[in-house]
N, C-alpha and C positions, 0 to 999 in steps of 0.2 A: 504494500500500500504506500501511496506517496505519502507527501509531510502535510500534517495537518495542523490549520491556523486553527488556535482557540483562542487568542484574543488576539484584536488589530487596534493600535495604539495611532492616533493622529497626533494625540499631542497638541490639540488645538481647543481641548475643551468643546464642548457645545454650549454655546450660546446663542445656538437657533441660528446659525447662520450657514452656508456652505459657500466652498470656494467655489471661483468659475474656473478658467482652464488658462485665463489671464495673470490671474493671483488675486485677481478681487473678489468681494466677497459681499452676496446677498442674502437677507432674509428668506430660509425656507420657506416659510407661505409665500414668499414673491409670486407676480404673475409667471414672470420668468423661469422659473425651477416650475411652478404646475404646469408650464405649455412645453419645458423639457420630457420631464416625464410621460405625456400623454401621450408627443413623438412618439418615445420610444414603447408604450404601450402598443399604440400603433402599428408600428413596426413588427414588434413581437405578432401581436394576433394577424401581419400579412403574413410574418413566417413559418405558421402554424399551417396556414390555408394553401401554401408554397409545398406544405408537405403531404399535402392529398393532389390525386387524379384532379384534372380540371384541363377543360379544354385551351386550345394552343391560345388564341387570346387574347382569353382572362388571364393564362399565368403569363405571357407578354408585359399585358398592363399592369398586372401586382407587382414583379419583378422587377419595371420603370417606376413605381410608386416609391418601392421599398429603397430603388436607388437613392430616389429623392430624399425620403426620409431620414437617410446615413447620410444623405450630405447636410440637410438640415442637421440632423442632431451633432456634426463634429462642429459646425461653424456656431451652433448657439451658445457654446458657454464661453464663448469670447465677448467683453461687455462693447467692444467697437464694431461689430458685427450685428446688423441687424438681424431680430429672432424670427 
């Protein structure tokens, strides 16, 4: 079995905040962090749908969807990038 993480140490304390991918840092309830996440929910349930039969397409346009999405979600946690 590989090595197993039982505790991950940031070091940053919580105080409701998260880092972006700049080094700055917003409030967790931000709009910004809810429309990151939704992304990548998003994403996830096209990758779900990616993994059944489905005509040529639909998996075409989910496939170009889901591109989008990965490029959305790398350039959103940049604060000089629009979300």
């Amino acid at each position: 079995m590989g090595h197993r993480l039982t505790k991950i140490y940031t070091r940053t304390g919580d105080t409701g905040e998260t880092g972006l991918g700049d080094g700055s840092r917003l409030p967790k309830d931000s709009l910004r962090v809810h429309a990151l996440g939704e992304v990548d929910e998003l994403n996830s349930a096209i990758g779900l749908l990616l993994a059944e039969e489905l005509p040529d397409g639909v998996r075409a346009a989910l496939a170009s969807i889901q591109h989008d999405l990965f490029d959305l979600g790398a350039k959103s946690p940049f604060r000089g990038i629009p979300a």
